[in-house]
C-alpha positions in Angstrom: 0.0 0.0 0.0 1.3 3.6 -0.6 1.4 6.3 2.4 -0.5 9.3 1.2 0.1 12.0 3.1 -3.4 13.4 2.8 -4.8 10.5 4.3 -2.1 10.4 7.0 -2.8 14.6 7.5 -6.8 13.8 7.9 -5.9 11.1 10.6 -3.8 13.3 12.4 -6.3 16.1 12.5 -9.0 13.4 13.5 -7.2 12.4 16.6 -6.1 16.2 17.5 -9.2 17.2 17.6 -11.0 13.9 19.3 -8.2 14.3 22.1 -9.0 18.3 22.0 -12.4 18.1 22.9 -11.7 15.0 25.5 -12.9 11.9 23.8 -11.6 8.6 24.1 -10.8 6.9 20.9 -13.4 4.0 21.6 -16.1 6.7 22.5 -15.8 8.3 19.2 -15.8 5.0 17.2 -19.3 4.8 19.3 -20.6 7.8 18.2 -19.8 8.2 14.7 -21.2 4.5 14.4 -17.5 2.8 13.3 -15.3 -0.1 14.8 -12.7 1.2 17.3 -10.0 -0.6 15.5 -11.3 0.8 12.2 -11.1 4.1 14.0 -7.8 3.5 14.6 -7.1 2.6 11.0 -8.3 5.9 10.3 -6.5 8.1 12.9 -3.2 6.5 11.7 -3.7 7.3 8.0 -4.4 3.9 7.0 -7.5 3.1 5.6 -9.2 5.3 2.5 -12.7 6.4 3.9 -15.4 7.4 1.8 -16.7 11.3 2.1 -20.1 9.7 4.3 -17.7 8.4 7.0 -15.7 11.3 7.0 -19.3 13.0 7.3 -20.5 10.8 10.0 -16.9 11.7 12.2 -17.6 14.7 11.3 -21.3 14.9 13.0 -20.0 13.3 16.3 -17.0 16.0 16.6 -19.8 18.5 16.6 -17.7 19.8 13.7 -17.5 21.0 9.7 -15.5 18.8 7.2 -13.9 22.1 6.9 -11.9 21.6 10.4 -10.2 18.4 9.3 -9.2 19.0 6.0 
């Protein structure tokens, strides 16, 4: 698999805004309706996600798309 940095930048901004705001990795999974270690996946930069996913992360931040990109 190649490393693209945008997907490793989103996964980044993901996790520095879930640890901002005081949420536990697991607890987000929860809310935005997506496996922990999926989660985890995404927060590294390792899986692809489609634009509804990043939506629905989106939606339990309490955020715009705009924040993590």
């Amino acid at each position: 698999m190649t490393t693209d940095e945008r997907m490793i930048a989103f996964g980044k901004r993901v996790r520095e805004v879930r640890k901002g705001k005081g949420i536990s990795q697991e607890r987000l999974a929860e809310m935005a309706g997506i496996d922990r270690s999926y989660m985890g996946n995404i927060e590294r930069g390792e899986k692809n996600i489609t634009l509804k996913k990043a939506y629905e992360i989106c939606d339990a931040l309490e955020i715009t798309i705009y924040k993590l990109v």
